[in-house]
C-alpha positions in Angstrom: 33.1 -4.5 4.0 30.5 -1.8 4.5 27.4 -2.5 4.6 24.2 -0.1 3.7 20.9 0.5 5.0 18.2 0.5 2.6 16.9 3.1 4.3 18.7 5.4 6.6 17.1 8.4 8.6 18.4 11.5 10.1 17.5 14.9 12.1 18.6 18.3 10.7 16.6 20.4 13.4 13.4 20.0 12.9 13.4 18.2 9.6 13.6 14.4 9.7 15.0 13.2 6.0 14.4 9.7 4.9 17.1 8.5 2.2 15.6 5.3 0.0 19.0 3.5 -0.4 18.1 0.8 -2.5 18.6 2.8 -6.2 20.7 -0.7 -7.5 16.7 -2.6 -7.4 15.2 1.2 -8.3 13.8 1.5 -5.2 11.1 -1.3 -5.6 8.2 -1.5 -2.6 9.0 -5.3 -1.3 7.1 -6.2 1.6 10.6 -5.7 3.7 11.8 -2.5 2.1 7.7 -1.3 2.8 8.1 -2.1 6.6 11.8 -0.6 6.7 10.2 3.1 5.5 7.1 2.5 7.7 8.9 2.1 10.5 11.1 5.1 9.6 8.3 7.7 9.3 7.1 5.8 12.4 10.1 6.9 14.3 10.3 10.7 13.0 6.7 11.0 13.6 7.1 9.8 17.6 9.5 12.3 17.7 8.0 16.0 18.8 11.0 18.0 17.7 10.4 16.5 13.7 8.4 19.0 12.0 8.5 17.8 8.9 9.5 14.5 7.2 11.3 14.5 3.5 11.4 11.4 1.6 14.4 11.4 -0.8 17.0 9.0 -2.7 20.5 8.6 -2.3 21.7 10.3 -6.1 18.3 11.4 -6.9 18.3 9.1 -9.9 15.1 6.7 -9.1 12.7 8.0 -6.1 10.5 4.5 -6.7 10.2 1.9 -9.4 6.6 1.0 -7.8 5.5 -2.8 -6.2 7.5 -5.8 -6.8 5.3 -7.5 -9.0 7.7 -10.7 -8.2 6.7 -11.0 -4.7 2.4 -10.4 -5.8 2.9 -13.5 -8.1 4.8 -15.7 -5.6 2.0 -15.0 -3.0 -0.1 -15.8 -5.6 1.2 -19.0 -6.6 1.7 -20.2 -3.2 -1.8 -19.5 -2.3 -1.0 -17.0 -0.1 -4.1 -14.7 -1.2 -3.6 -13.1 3.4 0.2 -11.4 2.8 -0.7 -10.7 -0.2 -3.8 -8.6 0.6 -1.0 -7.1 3.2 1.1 -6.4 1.1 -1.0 -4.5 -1.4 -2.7 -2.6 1.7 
């Protein structure tokens, strides 16, 4: 079974594109799928022949449903007031 990425990166000269791939959850910010597109722009922006970096979806349908208000009130109920401060920063 194939597997995808739920967020995939690639170089078309000097444009780095960054494809959200997670349109099936609307592209909802979790703490993992925050640290997956960090870490993407990360990359692209270590890179000296990416000029520009594009942020995009897969079929253009949902570019970002916002935060994952589950995960806030989880934090919240498990007292964990730290991660949650991360995770809103």
């Amino acid at each position: 079974m194939l597997q995808m990425q739920d967020v995939q990166g690639r170089l078309q000269g000097s444009l780095g594109v960054i494809r959200l791939n997670r349109e099936h959850r609307n592209n909802i910010l979790t703490p993992n799928f925050t640290k997956q597109i960090k870490r993407s722009v990360e990359t692209m922006n270590i890179d000296h022949s990416v000029k520009f970096i594009y942020l995009t979806t897969a079929k253009g349908q949902s570019f970002c449903n916002g935060t994952d208000f589950r995960t806030m009130m989880h934090f919240k109920a498990e007292g964990q007031t730290e991660q949650l401060t991360q995770y809103l920063g």
